[in-house]
N, C-alpha and C positions, 0 to 999 in steps of 0.2 A: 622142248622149250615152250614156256606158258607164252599167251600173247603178249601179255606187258613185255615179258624178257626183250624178244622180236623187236620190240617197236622200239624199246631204249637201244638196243644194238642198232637198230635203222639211224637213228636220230645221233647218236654216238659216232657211228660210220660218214654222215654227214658231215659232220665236223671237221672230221679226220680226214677226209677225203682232198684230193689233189683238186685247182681250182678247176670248175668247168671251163666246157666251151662259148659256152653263153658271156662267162667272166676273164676270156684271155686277154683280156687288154690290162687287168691287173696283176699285179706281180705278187708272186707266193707269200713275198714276204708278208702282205697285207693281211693274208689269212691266218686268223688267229683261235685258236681253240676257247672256248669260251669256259673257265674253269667252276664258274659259278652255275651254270646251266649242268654240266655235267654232275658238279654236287649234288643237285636238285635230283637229277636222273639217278643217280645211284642212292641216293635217299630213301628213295620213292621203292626201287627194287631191293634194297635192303630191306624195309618194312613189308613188303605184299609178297616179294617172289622166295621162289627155295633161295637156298644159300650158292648150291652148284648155281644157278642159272643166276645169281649176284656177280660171283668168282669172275664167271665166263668173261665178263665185262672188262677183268682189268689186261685180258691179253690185247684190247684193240688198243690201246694205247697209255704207254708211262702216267700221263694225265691223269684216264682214265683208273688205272692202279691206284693212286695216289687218293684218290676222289672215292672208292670203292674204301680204303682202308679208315679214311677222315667220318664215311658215313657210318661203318658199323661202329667206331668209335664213339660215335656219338649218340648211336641207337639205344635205345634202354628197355624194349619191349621183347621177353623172352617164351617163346611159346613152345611147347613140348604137350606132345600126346601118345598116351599110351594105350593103345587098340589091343585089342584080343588079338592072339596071333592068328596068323592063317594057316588053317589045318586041311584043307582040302581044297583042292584045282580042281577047275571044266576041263575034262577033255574028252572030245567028240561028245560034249553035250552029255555026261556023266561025271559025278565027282568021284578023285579019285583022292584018299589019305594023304597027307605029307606027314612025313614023317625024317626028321622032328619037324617037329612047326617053322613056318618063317616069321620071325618078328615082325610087329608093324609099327616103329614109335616112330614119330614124326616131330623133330626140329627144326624149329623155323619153316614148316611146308614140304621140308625137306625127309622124304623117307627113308629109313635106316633098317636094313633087314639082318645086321647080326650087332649083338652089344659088345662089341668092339668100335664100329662104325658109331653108334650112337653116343661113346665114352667121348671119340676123339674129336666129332664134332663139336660137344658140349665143351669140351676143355677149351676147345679155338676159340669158340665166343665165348668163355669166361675171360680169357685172355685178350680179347682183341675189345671188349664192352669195357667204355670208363666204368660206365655205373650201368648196375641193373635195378629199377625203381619198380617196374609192372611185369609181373607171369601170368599168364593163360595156362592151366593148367586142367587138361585132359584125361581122368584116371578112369578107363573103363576096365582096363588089368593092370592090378597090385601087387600081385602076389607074384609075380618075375622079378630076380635080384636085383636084372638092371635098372628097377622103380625104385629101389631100396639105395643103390650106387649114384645115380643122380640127384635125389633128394637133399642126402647126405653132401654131396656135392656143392650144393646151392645153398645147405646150412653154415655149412664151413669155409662159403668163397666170402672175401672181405670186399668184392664190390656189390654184392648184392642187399642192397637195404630197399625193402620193399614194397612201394606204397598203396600199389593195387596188387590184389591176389584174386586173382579168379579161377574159379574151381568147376569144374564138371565131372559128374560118374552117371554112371548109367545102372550099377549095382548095389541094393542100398542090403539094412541090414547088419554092416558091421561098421566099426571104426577101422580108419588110416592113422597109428601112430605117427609114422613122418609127417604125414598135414600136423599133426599137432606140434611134434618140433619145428618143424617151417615156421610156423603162426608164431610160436613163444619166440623166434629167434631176431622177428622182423616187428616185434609189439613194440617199438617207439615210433615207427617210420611207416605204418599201415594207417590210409586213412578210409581206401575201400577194402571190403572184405564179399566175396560172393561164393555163396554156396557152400556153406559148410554145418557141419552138421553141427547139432544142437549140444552135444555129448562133448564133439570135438572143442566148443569151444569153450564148455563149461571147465576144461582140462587143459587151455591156452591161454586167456585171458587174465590178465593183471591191472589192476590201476594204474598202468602207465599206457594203457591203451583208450586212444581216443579217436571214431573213425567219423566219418561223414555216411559213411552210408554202409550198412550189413545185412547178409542176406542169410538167416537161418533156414536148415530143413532137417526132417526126421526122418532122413534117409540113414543115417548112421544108426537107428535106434532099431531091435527086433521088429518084426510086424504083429509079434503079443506084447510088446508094451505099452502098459496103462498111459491114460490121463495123466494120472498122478505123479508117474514118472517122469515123464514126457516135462511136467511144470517140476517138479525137485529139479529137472536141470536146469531151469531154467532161471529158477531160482538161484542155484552156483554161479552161472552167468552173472547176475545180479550183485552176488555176494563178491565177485571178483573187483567190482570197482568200475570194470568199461563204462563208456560211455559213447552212444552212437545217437546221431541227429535223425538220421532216416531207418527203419528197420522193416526189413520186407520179409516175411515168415510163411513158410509153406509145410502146410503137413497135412494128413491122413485126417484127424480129426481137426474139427473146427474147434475157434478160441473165441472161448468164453470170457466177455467186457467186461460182466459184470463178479468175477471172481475178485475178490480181494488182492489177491496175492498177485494174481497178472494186473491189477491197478497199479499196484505198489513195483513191480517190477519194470513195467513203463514209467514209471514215476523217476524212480532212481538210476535209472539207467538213460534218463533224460532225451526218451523219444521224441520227436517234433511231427516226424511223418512216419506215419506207418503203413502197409501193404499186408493184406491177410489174405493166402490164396490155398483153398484149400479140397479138399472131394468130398466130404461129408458137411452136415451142418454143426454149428455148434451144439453143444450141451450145454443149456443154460438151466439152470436152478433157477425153480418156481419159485418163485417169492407173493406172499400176502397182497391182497389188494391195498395198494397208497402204498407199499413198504418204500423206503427211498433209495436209490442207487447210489450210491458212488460214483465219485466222477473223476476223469484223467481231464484236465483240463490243458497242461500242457501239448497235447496234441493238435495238429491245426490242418491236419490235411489225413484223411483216412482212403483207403482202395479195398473193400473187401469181394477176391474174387472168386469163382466155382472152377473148379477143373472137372470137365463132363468128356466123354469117350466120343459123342459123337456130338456137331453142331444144334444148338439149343436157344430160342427165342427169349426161356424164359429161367431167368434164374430165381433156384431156391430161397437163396441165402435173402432176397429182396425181403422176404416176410420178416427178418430180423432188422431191418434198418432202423425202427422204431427204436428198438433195443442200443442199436450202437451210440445213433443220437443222441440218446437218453444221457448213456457214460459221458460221454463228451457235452453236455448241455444241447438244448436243440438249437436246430437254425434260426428259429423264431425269436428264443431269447437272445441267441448271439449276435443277431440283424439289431437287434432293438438296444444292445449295449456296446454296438461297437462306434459309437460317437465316443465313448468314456474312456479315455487311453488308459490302458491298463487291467483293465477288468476282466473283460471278454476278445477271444478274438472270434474271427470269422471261420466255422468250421465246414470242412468239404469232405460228405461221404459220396465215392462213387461205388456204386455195384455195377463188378463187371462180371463178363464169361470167359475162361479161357477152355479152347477147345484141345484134348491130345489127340 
C-alpha cells in the first residue's frame, strides 16, 4: 500500500473511531463522521492511488463505500499504459527466461499481469465513470491483442467523449491504426491533442476539429523519410480543415520558416504559438542578397528548441534566429508598431536547449 493510501486509511480510521479518552465526557452521539472530508479523501485516492488500494477504503466504513463510489463517478481521468512485457527474472543475481512473458499494463497505477485482469478492470471503470473527458495514454507495446481489445473498447463506450488525449511511445517508425480511430471518434469534443504522429493525424483530422493546443512528431514516419514527405503530410493536415491555436512540433530534421508551404500551412491552420523542437538544424534555401521573405504574421509567440545527447551551453539553432525573426517581422519593427492596434503584434522568439 502506497503512502497516500496509509495516510487516508489513518485519517478515515480517525473519524471512524470510538470517542477517545481525552473526549469521555462527551457522548457518542456527538461524533459525527464528516461526509464531505471523506469525499475529499477518496477523491484525492481515486486520482493518484492504484484502484485496489482506492477499493481498500470502502471496507472501513458504509460512509466511506458510499464516498469511494460518488468519487470515481465523478472522476473523468483515465490512464492506461502499456509496457513491453517481462521476459526475464533476477534470480541469484542472473537472469533467467520467462516464459511466456508476464504482461505489464497498468490501469489507473494499477498493474495487471494477465488480459483478463486488465479487460475486467477497464470494463469496472467504464461502468462506474459518468464521463470520460481525458486519457493518458502509454504505448510502448502495440502489437499485444489486449492493446487492440481496449482501444476498441474506449471507441465503442458512449461515455467516453474526449477532450484531452495524451499520448507516449517509446517506439517510432510505424503508425497505430487504433490512435487513428481514437482521434476520428472523439474530433468534436478534443481540445488537447499530445504526441501524435504526423501521418497519424493527416489520417484523423476533419474540419470539425478545433483544439487549443497540439503536439506533432515524426515518430510514426520511417527514419528514410524525406523532407518532402515529412511536409505532404503535413500538408493533408492542412488540407483537412483543423484548426489549432498553439502547435508544438518535434522531429528529426529541422523546419524551414521560410518555405512557402509551411508559411501557408501555419497560416491556415491558424497557429498563434508555436514550439519547434528538433536535433538537427534546419534546411533553409539560400536565397539572393535583398530577396524578401515571407512572413506568418499571425504567430505571436515562437520556442525553437535543440534536443542534444549530452548537456550543452550553446545552442545551434541560435545562428538561425535572424532567420525566424525575419518570417515573423523583427522585434524592432514590432516594438515600434505595436502603439497601432492592429497592425503588428509583439513577437517572442525563445531559443532553448533540451537535454535527452
Amino acid at each position: 500500500m502506497s503512502t497516500s493510501a496509509r495516510d487516508a486509511e489513518k485519517q478515515i480510521a480517525t473519524y471512524c473511531s470510538s470517542p477517545s479518552t481525552s473526549r469521555s465526557s462527551e457522548s457518542e452521539e456527538n461524533i459525527v463522521l464528516n461526509k464531505d472530508y471523506l469525499d475529499e479523501i477518496l477523491r484525492s485516492m481515486v486520482a493518484h492511488c492504484s484502484v485496489y488500494e482506492a477499493r481498500a477504503m470502502k471496507d472501513l466504513h458504509p460512509i466511506a463505500a458510499n464516498a469511494y463510489k460518488h468519487a470515481t463517478r465523478k472522476h473523468n481521468h483515465l490512464r492506461i499504459a502499456f509496457h513491453e512485457p517481462q521476459k526475464f527474472r533476477v534470480v541469484g543475481g542472473k537472469k533467467v527466461p520467462i516464459s511466456p512473458p508476464i504482461s505489464k499494463v497498468f490501469v489507473q497505477g494499477t498493474r495487471c499481469t494477465s488480459d483478463e485482469e486488465v479487460i475486467t478492470l477497464v470494463d469496472s471503470l467504464l461502468s462506474s465513470m459518468t464521463s470520460i473527458t481525458r486519457l493518458s495514454l502509454v504505448m510502448e507495446e502495440t502489437d499485444q491483442s489486449i492493446f487492440a481489445t481496449i482501444i476498441e473498447k474506449l471507441v465503442a463506450a458512449e461515455n467516453v467523449k474526449l477532450e484531452v488525449l495524451q499520448c507516449k511511445r517509446s517506439a517510432g517508425g510505424k503508425q497505430i491504426p487504433l490512435l487513428i480511430d481514437l482521434i476520428k471518434a472523439n474530433v468534436p469534443t478534443l481540445r488537447i491533442l499530445g504526441r501524435v504522429g504526423v501521418a497519424e493525424a493527416a489520417r484523423s483530422f476533419s474540419d470539425q476539429m478545433c483544439l487549443e493546443r497540439l503536439s506533432l512528431m515524426t515518430l510514426d514516419m520511417n527514419i528514410g523519410t524525406t523532407d518532402g514527405e515529412i511536409k505532404d503530410e503535413l500538408i493533408n493536415v492542412q488540407n483537412s480543415g483543423a484548426q489549432f491555436t498553439h502547435l508544438s512540433y518535434t522531429s528529426f530534421e529541422g523546419f524551414d520558416p521560410t518555405d512557402a508551404r509551411m508559411q501557408e500551412f501555419l497560416t491556415t491552420c491558424g497557429v498563434k504559438s508555436l514550439r519547434l523542437t528538433m536535433m538537427h538544424e534546419p534546411r533553409i534555401a539560400k536565397r539572393p542578397e535583398g530577396h524578401p521573405v515571407g512572413k506568418v504574421r499571425g504567430i505571436t509567440h515562437l520556442e525553437v528548441g535543440e534536443v542534444v545527447e549530452k548537456p550543452a551551453h550553446y545552442n545551434r539553432l541560435v545562428v538561425h534566429e535572424k532567420i525566424y525573426k525575419e518570417v515573423r517581422s523583427s522585434l524592432m519593427l514590432a516594438t515600434s508598431l505595436s502603439s497601432k492596434a492592429g497592425e503588428c503584434d509583439i513577437n517572442t522568439v525563445n531559443i532553448i536547449i533540451l537535454c535527452i
